[in-house]
C-alpha positions in Angstrom: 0.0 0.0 0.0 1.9 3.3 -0.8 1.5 6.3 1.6 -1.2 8.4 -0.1 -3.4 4.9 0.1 -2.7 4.2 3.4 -4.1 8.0 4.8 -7.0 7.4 2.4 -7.4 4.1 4.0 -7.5 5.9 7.4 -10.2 8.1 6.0 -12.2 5.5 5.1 -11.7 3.8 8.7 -13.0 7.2 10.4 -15.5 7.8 8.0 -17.7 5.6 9.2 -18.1 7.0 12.3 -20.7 9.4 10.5 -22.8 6.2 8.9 -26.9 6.9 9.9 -26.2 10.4 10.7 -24.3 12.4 8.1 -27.7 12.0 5.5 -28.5 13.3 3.0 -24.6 14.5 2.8 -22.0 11.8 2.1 -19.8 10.4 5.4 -16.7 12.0 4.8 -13.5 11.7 6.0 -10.6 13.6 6.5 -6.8 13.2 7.8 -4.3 16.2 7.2 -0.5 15.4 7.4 2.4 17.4 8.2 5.6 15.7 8.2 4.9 12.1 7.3 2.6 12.2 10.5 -0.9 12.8 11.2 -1.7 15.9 12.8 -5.7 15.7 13.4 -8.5 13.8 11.8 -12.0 14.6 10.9 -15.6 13.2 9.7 -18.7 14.6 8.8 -21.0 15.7 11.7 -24.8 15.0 11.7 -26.3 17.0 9.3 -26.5 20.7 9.4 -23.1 20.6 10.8 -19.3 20.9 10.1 -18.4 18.5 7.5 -14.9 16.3 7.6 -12.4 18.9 6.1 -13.7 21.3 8.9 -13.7 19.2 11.7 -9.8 18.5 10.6 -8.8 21.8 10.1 -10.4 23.1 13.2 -8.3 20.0 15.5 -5.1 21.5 14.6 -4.0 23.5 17.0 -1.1 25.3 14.9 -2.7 26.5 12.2 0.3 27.2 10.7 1.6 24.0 9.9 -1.4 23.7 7.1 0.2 25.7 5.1 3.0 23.2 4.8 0.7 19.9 5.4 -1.2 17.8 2.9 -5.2 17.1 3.2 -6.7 13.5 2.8 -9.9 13.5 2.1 -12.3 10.0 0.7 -14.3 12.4 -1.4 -14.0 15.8 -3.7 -14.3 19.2 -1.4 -17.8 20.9 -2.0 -17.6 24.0 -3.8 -21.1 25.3 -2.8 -23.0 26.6 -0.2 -25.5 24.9 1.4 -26.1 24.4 5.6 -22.3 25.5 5.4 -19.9 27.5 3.3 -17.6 25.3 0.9 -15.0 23.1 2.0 -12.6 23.7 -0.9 -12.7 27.6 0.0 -11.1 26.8 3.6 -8.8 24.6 2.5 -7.9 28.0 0.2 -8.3 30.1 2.5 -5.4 28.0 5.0 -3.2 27.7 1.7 -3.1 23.8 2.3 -0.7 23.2 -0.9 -1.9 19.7 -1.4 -5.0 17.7 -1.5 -5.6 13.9 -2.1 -8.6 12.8 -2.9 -10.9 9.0 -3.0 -13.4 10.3 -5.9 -15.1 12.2 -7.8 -18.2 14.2 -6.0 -21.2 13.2 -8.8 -23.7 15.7 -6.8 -24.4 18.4 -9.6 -23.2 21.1 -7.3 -19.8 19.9 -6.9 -19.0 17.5 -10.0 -15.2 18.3 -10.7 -16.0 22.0 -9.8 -13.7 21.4 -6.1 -11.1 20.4 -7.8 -11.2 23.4 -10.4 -11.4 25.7 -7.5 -8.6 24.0 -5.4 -6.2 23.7 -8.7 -6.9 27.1 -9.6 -5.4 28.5 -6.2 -2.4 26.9 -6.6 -3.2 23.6 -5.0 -0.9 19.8 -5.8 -4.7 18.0 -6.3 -4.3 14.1 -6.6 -7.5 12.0 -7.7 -8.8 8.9 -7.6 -6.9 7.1 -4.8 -8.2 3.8 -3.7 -11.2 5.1 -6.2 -12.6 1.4 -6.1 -13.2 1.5 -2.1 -14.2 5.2 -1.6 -17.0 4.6 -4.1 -18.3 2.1 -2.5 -18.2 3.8 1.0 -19.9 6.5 -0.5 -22.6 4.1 -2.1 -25.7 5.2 -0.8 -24.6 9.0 -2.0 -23.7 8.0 -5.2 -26.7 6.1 -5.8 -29.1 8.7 -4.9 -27.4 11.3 -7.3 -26.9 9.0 -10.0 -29.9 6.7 -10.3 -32.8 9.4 -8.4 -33.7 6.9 -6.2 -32.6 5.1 -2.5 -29.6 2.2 -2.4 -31.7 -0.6 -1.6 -31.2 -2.8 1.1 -33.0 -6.1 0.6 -33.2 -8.7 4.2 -35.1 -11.7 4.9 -34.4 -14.2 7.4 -35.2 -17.6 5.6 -35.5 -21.7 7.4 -32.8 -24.2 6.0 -36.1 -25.5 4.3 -36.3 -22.2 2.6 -39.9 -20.4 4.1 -39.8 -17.0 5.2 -43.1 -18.0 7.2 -44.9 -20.6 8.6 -48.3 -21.4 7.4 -50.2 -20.9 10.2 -49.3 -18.7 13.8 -51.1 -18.3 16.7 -50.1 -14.7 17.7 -49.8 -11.8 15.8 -46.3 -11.2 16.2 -43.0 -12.4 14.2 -41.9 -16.5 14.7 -38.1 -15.9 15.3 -36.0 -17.9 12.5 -32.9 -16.8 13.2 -30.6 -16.2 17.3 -30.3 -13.2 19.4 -27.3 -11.8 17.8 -28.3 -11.9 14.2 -31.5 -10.0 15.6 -29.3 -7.3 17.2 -27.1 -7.0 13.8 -30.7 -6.4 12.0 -31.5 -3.5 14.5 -27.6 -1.9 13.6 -28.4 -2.2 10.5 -31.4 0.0 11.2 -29.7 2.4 12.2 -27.2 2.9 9.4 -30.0 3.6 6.6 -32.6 6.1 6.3 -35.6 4.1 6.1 -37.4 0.6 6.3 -40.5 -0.6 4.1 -42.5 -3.6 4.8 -45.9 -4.6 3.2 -49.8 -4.8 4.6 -49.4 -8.1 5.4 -46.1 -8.3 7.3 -47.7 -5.5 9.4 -51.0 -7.4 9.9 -49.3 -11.0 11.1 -45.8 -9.1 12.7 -47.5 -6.0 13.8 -43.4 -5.1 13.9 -41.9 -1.6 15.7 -39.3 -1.6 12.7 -37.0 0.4 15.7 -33.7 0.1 16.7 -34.8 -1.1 20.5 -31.5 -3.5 20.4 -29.3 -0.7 19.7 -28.1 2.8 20.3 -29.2 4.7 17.2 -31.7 7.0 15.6 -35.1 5.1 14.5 -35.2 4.8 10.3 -38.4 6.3 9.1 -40.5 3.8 8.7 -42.8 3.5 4.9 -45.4 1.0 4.7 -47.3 -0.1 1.9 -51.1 0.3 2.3 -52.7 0.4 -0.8 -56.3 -0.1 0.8 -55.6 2.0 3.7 -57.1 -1.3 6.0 -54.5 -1.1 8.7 -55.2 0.2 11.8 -53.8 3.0 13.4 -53.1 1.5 16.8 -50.2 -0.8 15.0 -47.0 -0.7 16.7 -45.2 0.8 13.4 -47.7 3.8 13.8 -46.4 4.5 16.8 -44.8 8.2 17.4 -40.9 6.6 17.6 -40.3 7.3 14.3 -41.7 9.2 11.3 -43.8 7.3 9.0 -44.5 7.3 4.9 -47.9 5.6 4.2 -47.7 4.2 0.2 -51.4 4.0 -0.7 -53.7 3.2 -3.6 -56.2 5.7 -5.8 -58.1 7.0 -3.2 -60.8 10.0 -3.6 -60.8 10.7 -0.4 -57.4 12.1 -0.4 -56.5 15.6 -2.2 -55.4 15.6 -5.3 -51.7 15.7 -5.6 -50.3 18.0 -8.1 -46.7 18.5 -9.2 -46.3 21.7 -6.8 -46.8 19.5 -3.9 -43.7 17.2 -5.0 -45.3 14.0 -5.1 -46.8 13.6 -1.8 -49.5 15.1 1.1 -49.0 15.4 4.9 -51.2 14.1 7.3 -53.3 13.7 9.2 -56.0 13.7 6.5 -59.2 11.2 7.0 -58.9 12.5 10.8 -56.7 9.1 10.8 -54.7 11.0 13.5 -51.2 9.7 12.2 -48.1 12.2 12.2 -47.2 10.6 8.6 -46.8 11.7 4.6 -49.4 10.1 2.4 -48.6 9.1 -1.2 -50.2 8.1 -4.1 -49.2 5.3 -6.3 -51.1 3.4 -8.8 -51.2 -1.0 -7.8 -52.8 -1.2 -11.4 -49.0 -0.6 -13.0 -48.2 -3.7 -11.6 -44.8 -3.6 -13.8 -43.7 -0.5 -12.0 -44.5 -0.3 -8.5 -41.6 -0.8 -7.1 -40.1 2.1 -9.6 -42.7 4.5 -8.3 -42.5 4.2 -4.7 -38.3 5.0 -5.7 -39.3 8.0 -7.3 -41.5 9.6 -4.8 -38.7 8.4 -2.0 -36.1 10.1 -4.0 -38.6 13.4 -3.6 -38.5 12.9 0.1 -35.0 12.9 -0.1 -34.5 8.9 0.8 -31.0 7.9 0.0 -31.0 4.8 1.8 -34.0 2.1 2.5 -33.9 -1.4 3.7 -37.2 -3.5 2.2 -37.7 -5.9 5.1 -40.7 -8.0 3.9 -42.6 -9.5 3.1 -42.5 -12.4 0.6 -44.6 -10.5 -2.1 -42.8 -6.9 -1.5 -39.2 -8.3 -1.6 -39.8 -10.4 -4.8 -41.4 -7.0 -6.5 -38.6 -5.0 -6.1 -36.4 -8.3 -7.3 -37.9 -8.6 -10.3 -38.1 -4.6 -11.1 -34.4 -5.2 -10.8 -34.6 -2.6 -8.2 -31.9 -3.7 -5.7 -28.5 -3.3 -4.9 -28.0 -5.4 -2.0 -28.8 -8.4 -0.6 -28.6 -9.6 3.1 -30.4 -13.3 3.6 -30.1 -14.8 6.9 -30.7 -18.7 6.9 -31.3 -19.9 10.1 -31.2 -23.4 12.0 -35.1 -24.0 12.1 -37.2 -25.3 9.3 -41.0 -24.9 8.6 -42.2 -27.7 6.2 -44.4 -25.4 4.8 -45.3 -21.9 4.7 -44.6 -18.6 2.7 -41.4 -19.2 0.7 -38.7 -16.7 0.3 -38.1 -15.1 -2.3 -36.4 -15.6 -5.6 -33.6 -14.3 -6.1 -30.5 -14.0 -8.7 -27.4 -12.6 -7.4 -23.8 -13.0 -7.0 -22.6 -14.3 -3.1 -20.1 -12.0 -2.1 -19.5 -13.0 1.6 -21.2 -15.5 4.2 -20.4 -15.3 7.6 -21.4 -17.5 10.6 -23.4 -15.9 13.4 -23.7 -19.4 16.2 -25.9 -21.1 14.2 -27.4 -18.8 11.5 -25.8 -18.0 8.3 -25.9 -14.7 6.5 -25.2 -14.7 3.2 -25.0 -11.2 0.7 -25.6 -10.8 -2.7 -25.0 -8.1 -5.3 -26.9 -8.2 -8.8 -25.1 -9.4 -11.1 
């Protein structure tokens, strides 16, 4: 590994302290080096505040070392203002005489235009170090920009038989299929992404909290598909823990929704008393639904969504090809018989062990 790899490397390791909060903006990260050593660190705070190169610049104490230290950073300085000034005008601004960076910003606003800035002050500007592992730790980002729509998460837990369900249950609440600890990864998981979608049904036989009660995080908002608008409101996933996104069919009852309402209408209409958004999507386009419940979630913003069930949901947004992960646990139970999982085509790229479950992910191929 040569030396500007290695400090990228150790952006990419901090980086990831910002994963579940950093959204919409990409989790940065930032090392500046004076000397052949590393003289502070920084990664993007929740949003709204400093982002990586800040939070680096600010930690070192003699500022004037930065005019004769290099900046690391896993992704291209912004150039524009938005909650705060641009990054690439601080680095400037400190005469930092040379900047490494991962890759590429693809956002619109930034696009090449922070490293035209940074070059045009005078600044050494190297790009495209460990490219291949920046752009993937920026994978929800680049996603969103690039393909208008949330990185999608697909996870089932599925029996060595290979049901996601048994046929019959005698509570309404989920039949465990996989241990403790895969449970708890699930709820981590949560709280890395954005959001969480499940179907009617899964709501109607889990009546789930879709939380992250097993771990210290914020709740993902929570969008549930309710194209009859038959559930009723004293579910737990109506509960006021997180915020909610109600998918529904035609329905006169609700106002129209015209383009200068971006997509969607706030509740609570129907005096249905939920704190929620309502949208409109039409079950008759039975080719598309998963594509339009991606466009209005890249309207609200959604740059991350896990689709946690069930049987019929999963396999609509497999076979829309809308997917670009896979986590499948297999645990040690089986059913007999039941709802099968879902179908799916994929290349394995890891299994690991957890006791007795497995978890296998996929990427399309």
């Amino acid at each position: 590994m040569t030396t500007h790899e290695t400090y990228i490397n150790r952006c990419l390791h901090i980086a990831k302290n910002g994963l579940g909060s950093t959204r919409p903006n990409p989790m940065v990260g930032a090392v500046i080096v004076y000397n052949n050593t590393i003289i502070s660190e920084g990664f993007t705070s929740e949003y709204g505040g400093n982002h990586a190169e800040v939070n680096a610049i600010n930690a070192v104490k003699d500022k004037s070392l930065l005019a004769k230290s290099s900046i690391y950073v896993t992704l291209e300085p912004c150039s524009h203002f938005g909650k705060t000034p641009p990054c690439s005008d601080l680095i400037v601004s400190h005469k930092i005489p040379n900047v490494i960076i991962g890759c590429i910003d693809d956002n619109p606003e930034v696009a090449g235009k922070g490293i035209a800035k940074l070059k045009a002050s005078g600044c050494n500007v190297t790009v495209g170090v460990l490219e291949t592992e920046c752009k993937e730790h920026h994978k929800r980002f680049f996603t969103f920009h690039n393909k208008k729509r949330p990185y999608i998460i697909l996870k089932w837990a599925e029996t060595k038989d290979g049901f996601i369900a048994p046929k019959t249950r005698d509570e309404q609440k989920p039949v465990w299929i996989t241990n403790p600890y895969s449970r708890q990864l699930v709820h981590k998981w949560r709280a890395e992404e954005q959001a969480i979608l499940v179907g009617t049904n899964t709501v109607l036989e889990d009546n789930p909290s879709l939380t992250v009660r097993d771990w210290t995080g914020k709740n993902p908002i929570r969008v549930v598909l309710d194209k009859d608008l038959k559930l009723n409101t004293d579910a737990s996933v109506f509960n006021d823990e997180a915020e909610n996104i109600i998918f529904h069919g035609v329905n006169d009852l609700f106002p129209k929704i015209d383009d200068n309402q971006k997509g969607w209408v706030i509740s609570p209409p129907l005096q249905r008393g939920l704190n929620a958004a309502y949208a409109e999507i039409n079950w008759n386009l039975k080719t598309s639904i998963a594509k339009q419940i991606c466009d209005t979630l890249y309207k609200f913003k959604i740059n991350s969504i896990i689709i946690e069930g069930g049987a019929k949901t999963l396999q609509t947004f497999i076979d829309e090809e809308l997917w670009d992960e896979a986590r499948i646990f297999v645990g040690h139970s089986q059913f007999n018989e039941g709802t099968k999982a879902p179908k799916l085509k994929g290349q394995l790229i890891s299994e690991t062990d957890i006791l007795e479950d497995k978890l296998n992910i996929y990427k399309p191929r």
